[in-house]
C-alpha positions, 0 to 999 in steps of 0.5 A: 193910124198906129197899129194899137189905135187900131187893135182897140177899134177893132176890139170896140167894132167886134164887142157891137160898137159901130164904127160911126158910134166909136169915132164919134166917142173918140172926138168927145173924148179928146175935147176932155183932157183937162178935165180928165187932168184935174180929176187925176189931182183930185184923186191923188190927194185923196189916195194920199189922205187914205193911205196917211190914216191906214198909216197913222191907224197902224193897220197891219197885216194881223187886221185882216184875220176873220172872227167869227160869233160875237167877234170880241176884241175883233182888232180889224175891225175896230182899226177899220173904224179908227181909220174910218174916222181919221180920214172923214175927220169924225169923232169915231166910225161905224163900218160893219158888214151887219149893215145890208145897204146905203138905206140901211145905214140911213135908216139906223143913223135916223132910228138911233138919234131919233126919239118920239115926239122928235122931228125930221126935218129935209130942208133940200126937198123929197129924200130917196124913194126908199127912204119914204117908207123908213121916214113914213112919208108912204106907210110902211112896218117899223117906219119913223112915224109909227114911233111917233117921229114927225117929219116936214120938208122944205122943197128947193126954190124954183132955181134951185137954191135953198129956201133960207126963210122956209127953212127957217119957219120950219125949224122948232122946238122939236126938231132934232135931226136934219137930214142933208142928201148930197146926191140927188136920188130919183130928181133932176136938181144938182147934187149939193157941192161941198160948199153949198153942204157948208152954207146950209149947216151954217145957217140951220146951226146959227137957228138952232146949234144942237140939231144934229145935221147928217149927211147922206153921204152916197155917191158923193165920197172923195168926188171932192177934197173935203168931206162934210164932216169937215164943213160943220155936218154931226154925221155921215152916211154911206153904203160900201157897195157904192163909192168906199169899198172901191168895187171889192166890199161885198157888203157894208155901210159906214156912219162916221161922226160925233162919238155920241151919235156914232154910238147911238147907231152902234146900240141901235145895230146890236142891242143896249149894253153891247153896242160896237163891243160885237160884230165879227168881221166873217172875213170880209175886212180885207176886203174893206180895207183894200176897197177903201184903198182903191176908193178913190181911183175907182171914183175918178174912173166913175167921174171920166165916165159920167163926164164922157156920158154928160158930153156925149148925150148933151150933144146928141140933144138929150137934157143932162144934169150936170150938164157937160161943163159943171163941176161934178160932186158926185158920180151919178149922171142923169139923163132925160130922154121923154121916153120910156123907150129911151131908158129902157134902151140905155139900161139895155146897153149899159147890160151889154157892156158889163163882165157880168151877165152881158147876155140878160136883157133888163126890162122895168119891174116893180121893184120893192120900196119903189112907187113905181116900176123901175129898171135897173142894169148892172152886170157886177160882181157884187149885186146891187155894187152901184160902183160899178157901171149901172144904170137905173130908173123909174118909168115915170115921167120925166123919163130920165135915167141914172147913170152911175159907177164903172171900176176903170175908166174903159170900162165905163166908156164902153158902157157909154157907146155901147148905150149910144148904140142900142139908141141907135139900133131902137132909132131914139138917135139918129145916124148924124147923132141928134134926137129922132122926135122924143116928145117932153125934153 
């Protein structure tokens, strides 16, 4: 063994990573170069089309300067927005510090285009667990349905292909908004490839061409070439604590689209008559720029991560979605373990790895906008950052957990074995690496 080979194994055997567990990880690892390779040219497009728009946007370094109050004539941010939309191909850009979060940014999308007596229609089955309450599916203050927004859904098939006829029986005269998730949030379908995002916008557009389809863009930017503006979507929704602001934006959301619906957000986020005019940057733009920068390498070390987690479990016995071979389209990897025991214990693990908060011990609460308790494990710089290594879900059946995130590459790989070894320790993984008895895999 060459003597850097064997600093690093040490380091993984002092950090609480047995030796069985580490060369077990090593011999997944090598079986993934190729895979690693094409992530690595994926990534270098996207890098290049990023730094195109900053180009052709004339970012400068007088971009950077903070402004403060009602933050008029705010050149960072107004650039920010333009290369927002030149490199998503929309019309124009909403990026702004004043949207908390990814449900957040859905929501203003949807309350800003919605009107009453519209309809909401999903067409890929349930939304997100915190978008119930925004949409009214469970009964929450200011949601969709106290203004008198109706919503229906069209669930998957069986196999998981789009129900082409319910849709089609379910688009009318009211519908007006249709909402794409592209992830797949707390279910265990696959994540909706660009291609499959595009087959479906055709059809909903060939039934009734002016309804506007948006795309909850989360966990799924610069996964792939294209984005979905690019394959027919009006609008694109997203968080920059998730995959765009690149581990550095403390805060943030992006809606990118047509101008009319990107407008109809910005009044909706400030007031009638003011709408992107205000909105001062409070001197987290460079943060945003150089997030958005770094974007898609973080990405492509979040991608080797879920893929390393996909080999690993799937291998061990564990059902996984996307399994160990499929092509990914976004950053999350599920894990089904038929236990309780067994989510809490990978969270666990995924705690002990991070930088931050290592020495706290997650354990399943009742999380707001949740309908049931729910365990979360993240030791980020950013709270709440889903970029960098977490791991998350509900303790309801069928017990799987979401696995997601990791600034580098070798961050999220010892995330993954540190994971594998509190399984271990709590006996849900035998010592020759197979399942020990979970009941409903």
């Amino acid at each position: 063994m060459a003597m850097t080979e064997e600093l690093i194994e040490n380091k993984y055997i002092e950090m609480g990573i047995s030796k069985e567990v580490y060369e077990f990880g090593k011999e997944i690892e090598q079986g993934l170069k190729e895979r690693f390779d094409r992530i690595d040219q994926t990534t270098e497009y996207n890098q290049m089309k990023v730094i195109d728009a900053m180009q052709k946007c004339r970012v400068s370094a007088e971009c950077f300067q903070a402004t403060s109050g009602y933050g008029y004539n705010d050149i960072g941010r107004d650039t920010l927005e333009e290369v927002y939309a030149e490199c998503f191909h929309g019309e124009a850009a909403l990026v702004r510090p004043q949207i908390t979060c990814g449900t957040h940014a859905l929501a203003l999308a949807l309350m800003s285009n919605l009107r009453p007596g519209d309809e909401l229609l999903s067409p890929v089955g349930k939304p997100y667990d915190t978008l119930e309450e925004v949409i009214g599916i469970r009964p929450s203050k200011g949601s969709l349905a106290e203004y008198g927004i109706t919503y229906r859904q069209v669930d998957l098939l069986n196999n998981r292909d789009f129900d082409f006829e319910g849709i089609r029986a379910a688009i009318n005269e009211r519908t007006k908004l249709v909402t794409i998730q592209r992830s797949k949030g707390y279910e265990t379908r696959p994540t909706l490839s660009i291609a499959r995002i595009k087959e479906l916008i055709s059809f909903v557009k060939s039934i009734k061409p002016d309804v506007i389809c948006m795309v909850d863009n989360c966990y799924g930017e610069f996964v792939e070439e294209q984005e979905p503006l690019e394959v027919g979507a009006d609008m694109i929704v997203g968080s920059l604590i998730k995959n765009l602001g690149g581990g550095l934006a403390p805060i943030g959301g992006y809606i990118v689209g047509k101008k009319e619906c990107v407008d109809n957000a910005a009044y909706r986020l400030t007031s009638p008559g003011l709408g992107k005019e205000v909105g001062a940057s409070l001197g987290v733009i460079q943060s945003f720029y150089q997030g958005l920068f770094q974007a898609p390498t973080v990405v492509s070390g979040a991608l080797k991560g879920a893929i390393f987690a996909a080999n690993i479990f799937e291998k061990i016995g564990f059902p996984v979605i996307p399994n160990s071979t499929e092509s990914r389209h976004d950053i999350i990897q599920a894990v089904t373990f038929g236990c309780p025991e067994g989510v809490i214990a990978f969270c666990q693990g995924i705690q002990a790895a991070a930088p931050v908060d290592s020495y706290v011990t997650p354990e399943p609460w009742d999380m707001p906008g949740y309908d049931s308790q729910v365990i979360m494990a993240a030791g980020a710089f950013v709270q709440g950052s889903s970029i960098e290594l977490s791991a998350d879900g509900p303790i309801k059946p069928p017990y799987a957990v979401y696995f997601q995130g990791g600034l580098t590459w070798y961050h999220a790989k010892l995330g993954i074995l540190m994971a594998l070894q509190k399984l271990m320790d709590a006996g849900i993984v035998t010592k020759d690496f197979t399942a020990a008895n979970v009941k409903d895999l």
